[in-house]
KEFIKOL-286184 format. One record per residue (C-alpha): residue in three letters; x, y, z. Coordinates in steps of 0.02 Angstrom, whole numbers. Layout:
REM residues N
<atom><code>ALA</code><c1>X</c1><c2>Y</c2><c3>Z</c3></atom>
...
This chain:
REM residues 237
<atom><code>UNK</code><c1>5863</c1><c2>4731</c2><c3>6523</c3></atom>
<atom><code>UNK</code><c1>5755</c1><c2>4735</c2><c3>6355</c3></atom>
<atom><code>UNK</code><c1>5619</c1><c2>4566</c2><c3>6376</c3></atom>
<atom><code>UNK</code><c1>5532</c1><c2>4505</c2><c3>6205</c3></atom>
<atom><code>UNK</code><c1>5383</c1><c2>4428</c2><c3>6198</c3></atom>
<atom><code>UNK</code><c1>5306</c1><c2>4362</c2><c3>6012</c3></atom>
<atom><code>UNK</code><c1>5162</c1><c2>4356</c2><c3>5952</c3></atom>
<atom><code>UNK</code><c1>5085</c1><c2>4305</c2><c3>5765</c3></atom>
<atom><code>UNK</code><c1>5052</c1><c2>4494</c2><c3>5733</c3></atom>
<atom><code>UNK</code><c1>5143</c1><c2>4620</c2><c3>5883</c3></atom>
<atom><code>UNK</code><c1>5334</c1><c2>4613</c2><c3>5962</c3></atom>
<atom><code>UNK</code><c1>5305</c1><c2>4673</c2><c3>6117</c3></atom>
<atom><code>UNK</code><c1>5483</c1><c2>4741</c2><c3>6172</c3></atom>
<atom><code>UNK</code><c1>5488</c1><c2>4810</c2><c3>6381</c3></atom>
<atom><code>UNK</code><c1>5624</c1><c2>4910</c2><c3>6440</c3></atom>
<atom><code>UNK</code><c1>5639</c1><c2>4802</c2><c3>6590</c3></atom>
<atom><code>UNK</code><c1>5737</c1><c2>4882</c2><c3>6722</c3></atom>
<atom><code>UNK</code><c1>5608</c1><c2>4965</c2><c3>6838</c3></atom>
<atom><code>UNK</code><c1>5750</c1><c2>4986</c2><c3>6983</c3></atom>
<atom><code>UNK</code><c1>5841</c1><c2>5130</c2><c3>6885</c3></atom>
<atom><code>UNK</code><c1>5659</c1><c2>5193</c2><c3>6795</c3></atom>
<atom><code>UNK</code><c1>5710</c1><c2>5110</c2><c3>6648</c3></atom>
<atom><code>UNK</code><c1>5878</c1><c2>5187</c2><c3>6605</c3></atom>
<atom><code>UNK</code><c1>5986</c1><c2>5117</c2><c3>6481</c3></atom>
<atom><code>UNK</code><c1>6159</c1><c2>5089</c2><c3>6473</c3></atom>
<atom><code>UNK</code><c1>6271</c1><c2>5079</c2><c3>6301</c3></atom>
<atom><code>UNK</code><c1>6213</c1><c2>4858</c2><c3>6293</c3></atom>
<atom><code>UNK</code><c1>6027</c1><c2>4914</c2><c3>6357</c3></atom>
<atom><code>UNK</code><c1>6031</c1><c2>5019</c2><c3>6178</c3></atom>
<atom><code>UNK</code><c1>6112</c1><c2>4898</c2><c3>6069</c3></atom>
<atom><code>UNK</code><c1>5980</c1><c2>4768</c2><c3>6121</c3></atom>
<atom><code>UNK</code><c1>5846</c1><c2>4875</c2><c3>6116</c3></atom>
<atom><code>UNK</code><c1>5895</c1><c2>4905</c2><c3>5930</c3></atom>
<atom><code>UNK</code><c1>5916</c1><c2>4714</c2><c3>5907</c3></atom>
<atom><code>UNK</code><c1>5739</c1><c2>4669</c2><c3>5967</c3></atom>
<atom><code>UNK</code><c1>5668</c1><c2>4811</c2><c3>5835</c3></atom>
<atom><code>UNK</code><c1>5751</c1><c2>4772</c2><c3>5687</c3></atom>
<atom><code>UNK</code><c1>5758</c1><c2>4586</c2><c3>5710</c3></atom>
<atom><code>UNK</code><c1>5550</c1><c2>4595</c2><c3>5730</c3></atom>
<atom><code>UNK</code><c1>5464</c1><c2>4508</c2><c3>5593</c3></atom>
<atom><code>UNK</code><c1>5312</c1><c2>4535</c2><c3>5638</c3></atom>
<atom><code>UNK</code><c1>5196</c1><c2>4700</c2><c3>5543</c3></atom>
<atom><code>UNK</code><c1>5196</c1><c2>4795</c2><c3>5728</c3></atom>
<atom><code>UNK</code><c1>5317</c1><c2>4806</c2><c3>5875</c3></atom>
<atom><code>UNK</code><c1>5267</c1><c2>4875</c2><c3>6047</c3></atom>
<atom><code>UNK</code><c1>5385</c1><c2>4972</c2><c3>6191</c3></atom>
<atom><code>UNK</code><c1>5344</c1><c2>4981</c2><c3>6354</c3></atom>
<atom><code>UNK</code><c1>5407</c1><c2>5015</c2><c3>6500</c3></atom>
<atom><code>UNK</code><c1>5414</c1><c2>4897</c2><c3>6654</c3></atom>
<atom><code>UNK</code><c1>5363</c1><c2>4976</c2><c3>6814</c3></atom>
<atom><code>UNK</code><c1>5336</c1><c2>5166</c2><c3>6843</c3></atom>
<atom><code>UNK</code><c1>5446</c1><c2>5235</c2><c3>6708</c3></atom>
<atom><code>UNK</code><c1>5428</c1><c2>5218</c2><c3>6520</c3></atom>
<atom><code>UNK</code><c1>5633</c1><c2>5256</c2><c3>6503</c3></atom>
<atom><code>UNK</code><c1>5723</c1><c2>5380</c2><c3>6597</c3></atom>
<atom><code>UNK</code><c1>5852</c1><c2>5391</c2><c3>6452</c3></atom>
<atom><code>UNK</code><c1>6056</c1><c2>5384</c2><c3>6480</c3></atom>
<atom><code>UNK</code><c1>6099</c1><c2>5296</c2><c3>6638</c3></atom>
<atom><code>UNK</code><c1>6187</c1><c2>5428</c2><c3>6743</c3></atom>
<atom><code>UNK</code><c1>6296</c1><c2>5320</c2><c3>6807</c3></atom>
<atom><code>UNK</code><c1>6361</c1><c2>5284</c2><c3>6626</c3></atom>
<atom><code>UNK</code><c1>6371</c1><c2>5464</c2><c3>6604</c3></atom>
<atom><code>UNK</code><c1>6453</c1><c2>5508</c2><c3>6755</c3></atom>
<atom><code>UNK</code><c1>6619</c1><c2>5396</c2><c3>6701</c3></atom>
<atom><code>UNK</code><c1>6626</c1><c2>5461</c2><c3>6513</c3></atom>
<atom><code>UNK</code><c1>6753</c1><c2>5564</c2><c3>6454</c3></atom>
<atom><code>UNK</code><c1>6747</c1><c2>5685</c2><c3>6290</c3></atom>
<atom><code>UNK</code><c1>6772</c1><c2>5524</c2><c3>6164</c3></atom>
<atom><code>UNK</code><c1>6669</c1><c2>5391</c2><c3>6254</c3></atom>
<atom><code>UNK</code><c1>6528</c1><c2>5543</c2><c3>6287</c3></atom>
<atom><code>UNK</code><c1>6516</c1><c2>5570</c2><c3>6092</c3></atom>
<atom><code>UNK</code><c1>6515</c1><c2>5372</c2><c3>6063</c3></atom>
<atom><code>UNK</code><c1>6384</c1><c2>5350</c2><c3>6184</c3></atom>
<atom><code>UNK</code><c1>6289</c1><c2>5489</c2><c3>6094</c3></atom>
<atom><code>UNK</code><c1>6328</c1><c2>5426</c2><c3>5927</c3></atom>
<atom><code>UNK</code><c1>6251</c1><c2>5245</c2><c3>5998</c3></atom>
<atom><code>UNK</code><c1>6079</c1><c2>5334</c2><c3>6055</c3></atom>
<atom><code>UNK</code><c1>6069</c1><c2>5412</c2><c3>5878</c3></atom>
<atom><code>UNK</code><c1>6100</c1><c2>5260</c2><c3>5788</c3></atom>
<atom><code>UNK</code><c1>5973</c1><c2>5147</c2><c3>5886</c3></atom>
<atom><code>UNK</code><c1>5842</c1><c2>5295</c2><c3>5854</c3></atom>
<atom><code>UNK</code><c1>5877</c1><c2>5303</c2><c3>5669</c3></atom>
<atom><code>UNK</code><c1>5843</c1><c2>5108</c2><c3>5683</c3></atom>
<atom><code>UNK</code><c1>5688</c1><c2>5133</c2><c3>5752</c3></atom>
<atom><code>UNK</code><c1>5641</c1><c2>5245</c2><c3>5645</c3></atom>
<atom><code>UNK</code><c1>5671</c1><c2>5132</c2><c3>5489</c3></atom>
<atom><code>UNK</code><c1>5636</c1><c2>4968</c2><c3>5535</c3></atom>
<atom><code>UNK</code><c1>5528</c1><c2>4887</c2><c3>5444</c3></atom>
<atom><code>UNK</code><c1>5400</c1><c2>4878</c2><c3>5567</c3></atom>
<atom><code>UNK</code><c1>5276</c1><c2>4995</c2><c3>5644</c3></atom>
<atom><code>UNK</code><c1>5351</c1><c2>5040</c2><c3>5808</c3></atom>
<atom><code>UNK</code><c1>5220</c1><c2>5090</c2><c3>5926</c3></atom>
<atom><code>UNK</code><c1>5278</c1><c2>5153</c2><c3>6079</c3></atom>
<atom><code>UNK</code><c1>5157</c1><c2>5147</c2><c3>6254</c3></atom>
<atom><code>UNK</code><c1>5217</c1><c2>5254</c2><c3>6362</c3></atom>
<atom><code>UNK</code><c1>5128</c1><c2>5265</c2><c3>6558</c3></atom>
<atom><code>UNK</code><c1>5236</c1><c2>5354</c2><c3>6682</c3></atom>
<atom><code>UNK</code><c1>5411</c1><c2>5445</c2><c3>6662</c3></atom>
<atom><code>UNK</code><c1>5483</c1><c2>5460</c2><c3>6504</c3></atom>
<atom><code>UNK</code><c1>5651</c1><c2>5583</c2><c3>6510</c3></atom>
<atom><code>UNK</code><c1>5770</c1><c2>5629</c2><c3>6400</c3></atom>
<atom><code>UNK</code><c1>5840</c1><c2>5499</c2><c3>6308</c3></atom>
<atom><code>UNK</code><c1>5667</c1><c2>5407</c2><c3>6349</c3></atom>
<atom><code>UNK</code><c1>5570</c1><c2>5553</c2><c3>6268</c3></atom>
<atom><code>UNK</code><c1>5705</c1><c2>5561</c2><c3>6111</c3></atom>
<atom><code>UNK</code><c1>5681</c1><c2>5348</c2><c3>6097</c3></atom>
<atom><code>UNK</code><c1>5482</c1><c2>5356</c2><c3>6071</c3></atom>
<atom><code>UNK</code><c1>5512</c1><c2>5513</c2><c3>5960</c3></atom>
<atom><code>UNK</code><c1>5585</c1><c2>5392</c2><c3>5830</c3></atom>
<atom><code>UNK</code><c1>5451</c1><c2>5276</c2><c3>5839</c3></atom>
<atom><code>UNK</code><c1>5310</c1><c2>5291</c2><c3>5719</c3></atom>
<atom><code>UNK</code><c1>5161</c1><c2>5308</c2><c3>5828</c3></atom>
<atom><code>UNK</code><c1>5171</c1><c2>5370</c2><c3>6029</c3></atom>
<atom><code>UNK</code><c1>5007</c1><c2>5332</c2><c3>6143</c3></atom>
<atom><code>UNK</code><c1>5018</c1><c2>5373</c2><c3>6330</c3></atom>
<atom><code>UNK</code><c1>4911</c1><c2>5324</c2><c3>6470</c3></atom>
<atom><code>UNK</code><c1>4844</c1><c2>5499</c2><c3>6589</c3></atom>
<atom><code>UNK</code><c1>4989</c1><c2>5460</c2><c3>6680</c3></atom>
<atom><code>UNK</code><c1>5125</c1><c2>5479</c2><c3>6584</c3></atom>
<atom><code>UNK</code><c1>5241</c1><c2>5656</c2><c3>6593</c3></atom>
<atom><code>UNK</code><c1>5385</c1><c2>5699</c2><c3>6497</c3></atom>
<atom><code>UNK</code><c1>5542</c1><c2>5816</c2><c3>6512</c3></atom>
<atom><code>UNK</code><c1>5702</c1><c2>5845</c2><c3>6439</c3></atom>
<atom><code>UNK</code><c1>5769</c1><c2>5877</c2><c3>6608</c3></atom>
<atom><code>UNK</code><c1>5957</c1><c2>5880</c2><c3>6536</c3></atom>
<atom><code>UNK</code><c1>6000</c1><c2>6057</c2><c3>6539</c3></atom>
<atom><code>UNK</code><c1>5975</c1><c2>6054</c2><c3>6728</c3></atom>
<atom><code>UNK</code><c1>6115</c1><c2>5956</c2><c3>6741</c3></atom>
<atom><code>UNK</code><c1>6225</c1><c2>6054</c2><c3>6583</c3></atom>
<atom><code>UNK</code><c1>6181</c1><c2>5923</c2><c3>6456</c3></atom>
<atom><code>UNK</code><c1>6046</c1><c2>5903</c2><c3>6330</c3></atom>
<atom><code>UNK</code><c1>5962</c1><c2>5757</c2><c3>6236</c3></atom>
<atom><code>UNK</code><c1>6090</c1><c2>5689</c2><c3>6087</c3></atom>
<atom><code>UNK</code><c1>5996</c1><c2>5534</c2><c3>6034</c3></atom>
<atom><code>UNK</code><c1>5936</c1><c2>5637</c2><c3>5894</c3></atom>
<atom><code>UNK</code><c1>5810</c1><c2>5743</c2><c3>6009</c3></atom>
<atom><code>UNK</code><c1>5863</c1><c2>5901</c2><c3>5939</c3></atom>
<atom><code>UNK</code><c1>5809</c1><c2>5864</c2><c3>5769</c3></atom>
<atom><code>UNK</code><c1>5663</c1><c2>5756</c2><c3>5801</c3></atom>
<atom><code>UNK</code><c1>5583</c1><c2>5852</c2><c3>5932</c3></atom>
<atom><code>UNK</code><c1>5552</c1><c2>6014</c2><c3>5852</c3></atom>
<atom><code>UNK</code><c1>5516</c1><c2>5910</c2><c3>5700</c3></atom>
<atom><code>UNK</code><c1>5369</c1><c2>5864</c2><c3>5804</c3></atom>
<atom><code>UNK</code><c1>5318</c1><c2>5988</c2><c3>5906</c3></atom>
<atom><code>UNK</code><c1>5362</c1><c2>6152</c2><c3>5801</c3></atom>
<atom><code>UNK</code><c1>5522</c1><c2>6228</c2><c3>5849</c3></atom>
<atom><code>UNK</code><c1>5415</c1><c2>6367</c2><c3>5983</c3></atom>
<atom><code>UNK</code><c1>5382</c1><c2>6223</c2><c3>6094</c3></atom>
<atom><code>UNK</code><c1>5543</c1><c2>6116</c2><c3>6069</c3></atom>
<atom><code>UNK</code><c1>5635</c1><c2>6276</c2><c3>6139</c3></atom>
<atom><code>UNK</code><c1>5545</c1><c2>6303</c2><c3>6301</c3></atom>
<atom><code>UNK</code><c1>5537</c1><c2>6115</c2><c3>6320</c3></atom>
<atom><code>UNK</code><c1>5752</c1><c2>6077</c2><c3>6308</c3></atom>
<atom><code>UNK</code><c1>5781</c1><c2>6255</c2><c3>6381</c3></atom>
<atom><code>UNK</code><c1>5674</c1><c2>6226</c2><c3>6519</c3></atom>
<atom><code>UNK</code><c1>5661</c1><c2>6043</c2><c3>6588</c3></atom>
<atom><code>UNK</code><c1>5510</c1><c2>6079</c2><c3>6630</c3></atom>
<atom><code>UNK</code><c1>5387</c1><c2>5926</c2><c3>6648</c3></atom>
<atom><code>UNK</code><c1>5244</c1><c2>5905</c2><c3>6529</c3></atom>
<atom><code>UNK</code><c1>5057</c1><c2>5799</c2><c3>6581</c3></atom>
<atom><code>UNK</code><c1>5015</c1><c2>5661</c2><c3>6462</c3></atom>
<atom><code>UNK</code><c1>4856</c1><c2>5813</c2><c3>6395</c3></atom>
<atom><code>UNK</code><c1>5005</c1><c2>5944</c2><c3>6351</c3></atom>
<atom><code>UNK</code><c1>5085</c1><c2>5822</c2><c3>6250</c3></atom>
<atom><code>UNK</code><c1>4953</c1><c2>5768</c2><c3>6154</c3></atom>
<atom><code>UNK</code><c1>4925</c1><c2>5962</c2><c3>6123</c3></atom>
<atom><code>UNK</code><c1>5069</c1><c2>5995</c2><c3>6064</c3></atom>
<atom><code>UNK</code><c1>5091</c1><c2>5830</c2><c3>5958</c3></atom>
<atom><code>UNK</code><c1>5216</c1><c2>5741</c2><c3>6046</c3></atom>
<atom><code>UNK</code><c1>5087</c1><c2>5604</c2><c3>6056</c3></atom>
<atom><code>UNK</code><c1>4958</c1><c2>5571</c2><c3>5953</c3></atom>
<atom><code>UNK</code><c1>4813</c1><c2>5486</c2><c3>6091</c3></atom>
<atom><code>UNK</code><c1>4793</c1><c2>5484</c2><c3>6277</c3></atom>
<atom><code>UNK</code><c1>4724</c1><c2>5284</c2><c3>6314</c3></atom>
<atom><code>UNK</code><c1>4722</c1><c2>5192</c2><c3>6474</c3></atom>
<atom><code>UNK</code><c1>4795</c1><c2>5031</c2><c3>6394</c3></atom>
<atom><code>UNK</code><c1>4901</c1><c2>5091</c2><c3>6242</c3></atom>
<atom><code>UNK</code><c1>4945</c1><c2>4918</c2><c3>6188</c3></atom>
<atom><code>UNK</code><c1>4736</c1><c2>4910</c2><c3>6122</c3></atom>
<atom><code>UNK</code><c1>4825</c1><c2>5055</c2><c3>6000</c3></atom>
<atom><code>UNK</code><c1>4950</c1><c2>4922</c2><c3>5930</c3></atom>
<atom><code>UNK</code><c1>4826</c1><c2>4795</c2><c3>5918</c3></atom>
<atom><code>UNK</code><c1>4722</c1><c2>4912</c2><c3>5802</c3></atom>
<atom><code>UNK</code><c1>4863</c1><c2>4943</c2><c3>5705</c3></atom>
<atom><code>UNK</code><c1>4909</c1><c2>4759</c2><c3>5684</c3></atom>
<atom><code>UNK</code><c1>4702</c1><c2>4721</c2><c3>5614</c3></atom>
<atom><code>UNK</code><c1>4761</c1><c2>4808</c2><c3>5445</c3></atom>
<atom><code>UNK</code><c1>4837</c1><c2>4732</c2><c3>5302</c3></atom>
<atom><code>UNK</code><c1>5020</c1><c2>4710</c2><c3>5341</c3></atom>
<atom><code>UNK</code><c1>5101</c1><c2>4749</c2><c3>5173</c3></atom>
<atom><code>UNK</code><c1>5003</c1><c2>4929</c2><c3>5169</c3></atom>
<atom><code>UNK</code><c1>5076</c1><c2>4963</c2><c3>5340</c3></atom>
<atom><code>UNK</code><c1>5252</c1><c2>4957</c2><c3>5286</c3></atom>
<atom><code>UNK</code><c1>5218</c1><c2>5052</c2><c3>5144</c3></atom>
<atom><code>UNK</code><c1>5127</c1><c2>5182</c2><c3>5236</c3></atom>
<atom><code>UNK</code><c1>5252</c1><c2>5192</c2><c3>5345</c3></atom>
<atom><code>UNK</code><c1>5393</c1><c2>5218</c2><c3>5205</c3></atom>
<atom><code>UNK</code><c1>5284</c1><c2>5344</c2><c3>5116</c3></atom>
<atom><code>UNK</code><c1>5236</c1><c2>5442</c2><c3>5270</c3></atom>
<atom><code>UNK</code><c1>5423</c1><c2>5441</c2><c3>5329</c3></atom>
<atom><code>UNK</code><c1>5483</c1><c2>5497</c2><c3>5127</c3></atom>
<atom><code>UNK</code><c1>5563</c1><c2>5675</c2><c3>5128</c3></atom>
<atom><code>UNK</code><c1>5616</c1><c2>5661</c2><c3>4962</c3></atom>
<atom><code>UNK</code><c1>5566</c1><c2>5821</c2><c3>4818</c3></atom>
<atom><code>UNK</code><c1>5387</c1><c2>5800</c2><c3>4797</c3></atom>
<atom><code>UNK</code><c1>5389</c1><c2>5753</c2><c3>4621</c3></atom>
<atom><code>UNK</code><c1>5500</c1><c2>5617</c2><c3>4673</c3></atom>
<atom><code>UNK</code><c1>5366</c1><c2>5557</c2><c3>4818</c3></atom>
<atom><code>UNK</code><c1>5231</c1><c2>5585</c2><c3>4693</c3></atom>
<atom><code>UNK</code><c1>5319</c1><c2>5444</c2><c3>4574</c3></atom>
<atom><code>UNK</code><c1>5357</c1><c2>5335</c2><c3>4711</c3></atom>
<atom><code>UNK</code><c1>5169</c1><c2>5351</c2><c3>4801</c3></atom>
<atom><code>UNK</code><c1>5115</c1><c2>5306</c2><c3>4637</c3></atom>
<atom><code>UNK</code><c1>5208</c1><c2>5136</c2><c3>4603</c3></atom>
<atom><code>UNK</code><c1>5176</c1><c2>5087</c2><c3>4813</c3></atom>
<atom><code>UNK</code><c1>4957</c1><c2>5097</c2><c3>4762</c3></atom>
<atom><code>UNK</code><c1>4999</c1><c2>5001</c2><c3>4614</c3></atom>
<atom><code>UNK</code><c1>5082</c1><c2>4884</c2><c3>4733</c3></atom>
<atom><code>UNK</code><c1>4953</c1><c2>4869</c2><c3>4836</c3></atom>
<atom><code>UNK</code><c1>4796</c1><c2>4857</c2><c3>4712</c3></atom>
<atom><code>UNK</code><c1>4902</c1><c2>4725</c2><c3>4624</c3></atom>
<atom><code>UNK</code><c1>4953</c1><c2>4602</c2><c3>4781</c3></atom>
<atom><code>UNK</code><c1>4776</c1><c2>4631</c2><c3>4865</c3></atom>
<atom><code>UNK</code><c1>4642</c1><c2>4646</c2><c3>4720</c3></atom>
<atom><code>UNK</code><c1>4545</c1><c2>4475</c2><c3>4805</c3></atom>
<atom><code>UNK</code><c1>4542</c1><c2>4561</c2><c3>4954</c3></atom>
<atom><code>UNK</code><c1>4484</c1><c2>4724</c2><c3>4887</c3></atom>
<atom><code>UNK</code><c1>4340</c1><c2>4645</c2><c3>4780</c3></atom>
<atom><code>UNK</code><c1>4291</c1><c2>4538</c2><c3>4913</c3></atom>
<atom><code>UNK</code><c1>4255</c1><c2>4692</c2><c3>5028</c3></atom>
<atom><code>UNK</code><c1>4187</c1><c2>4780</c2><c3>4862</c3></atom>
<atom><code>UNK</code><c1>4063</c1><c2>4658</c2><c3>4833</c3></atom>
<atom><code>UNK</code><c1>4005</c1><c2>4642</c2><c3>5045</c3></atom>
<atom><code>UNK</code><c1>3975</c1><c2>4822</c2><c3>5040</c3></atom>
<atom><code>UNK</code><c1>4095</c1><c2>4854</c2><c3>5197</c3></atom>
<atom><code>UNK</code><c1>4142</c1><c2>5026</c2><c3>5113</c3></atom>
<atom><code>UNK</code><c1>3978</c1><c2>5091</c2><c3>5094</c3></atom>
């Protein structure tokens, strides 16, 4: 179900079950989670194989749960978005087509989300008297202002790739949205992680202040050759 392909700079990890648009069962998300946090490269890619970016929750899963084994499978979803979230890596995810529910609540945790004009989204779950608990109810109107998270779970309505980037829920509209990975992976690897960490940081703000701090001194430190060097061509000017 999840394929890995390395390279020196970018994982690129596909949700590879086109059949069922992607869905994933309770195994799909532990080795979606696996391929993440095992990456060691500075960037890792999703996709989606086929039509679908991820539909979310396999309904067929859902369908046999009962109150427990519901509330584990939700607690599983959460878990493999909070890895995404902090992996070390950049997650980028590339979304063209479908992305539902859980799908939607997956690339929410990752750090960057490009779709293609084709993609659409929904959190189609209340149709059906459920709603997206892979986290979605925090992170989305963390991301979209709490206005449009509202109409969006209360609604199911589906959203064009344009909406979405109105509204925030991505961030660029690209035909090939791996070229946004690969732009990503051209910068200096140890400032991406930090960026990420000090992006992600909700601490007090005199406590992020202290901690931006140190990370610069990091950096100017480990990559002062590199920063003279680029001085000196006149790149910045």
């Amino acid at each position: 179900m999840i394929r890995i392909l390395d390279g020196p700079e970018i994982r690129t990890v596909t949700i590879a079950r086109p059949e069922r648009r992607n869905a994933l069962t309770p195994d799909g998300l532990d080795d979606l989670a696996s391929a993440v946090r095992e990456a060691h490269q500075p960037v890792v890619y999703v996709r989606g194989e086929g039509a679908a970016f991820c539909a979310g929750a396999d309904l067929d899963v859902v369908a046999g749960l009962n109150r427990e084994s519901a509330e584990e499978f939700a607690e599983r979803g959460q878990r493999v978005a909070n890895e995404i979230e902090r992996a070390d890596s950049v997650v980028v995810a590339g979304i063209d087509g479908a992305a539902r529910g859980g799908g939607v609540e997956l690339a929410l945790a990752c750090d960057v989300r490009v779709a293609t004009p084709d993609a659409t989204f929904a959190e189609p779950g209340v149709r059906l008297g459920l709603f997206g608990a892979w986290g979605g109810t925090a992170r989305l109107p963390d991301t979209v202002g709490l206005g449009e998270a509202l109409d969006l779970a209360l609604s199911g309505r589906v959203v064009t790739a344009e909406e979405a980037r109105r509204m925030g829920l991505v961030s660029r509209i690209v035909e090939e949205p791996r070229s946004v990975a690969e732009e990503l992976a051209a910068n200096a690897s140890d400032a991406l992680s930090i960026v990420k960490t000090r992006v992600r940081d909700r601490s007090p703000v005199e406590v992020q202040a202290e901690r931006e701090a140190e990370a610069f001194g990091e950096l100017v430190t480990s990559n002062a050759d590199d920063i003279a060097a680029r001085r000196d061509s006149g790149e910045w000017k």
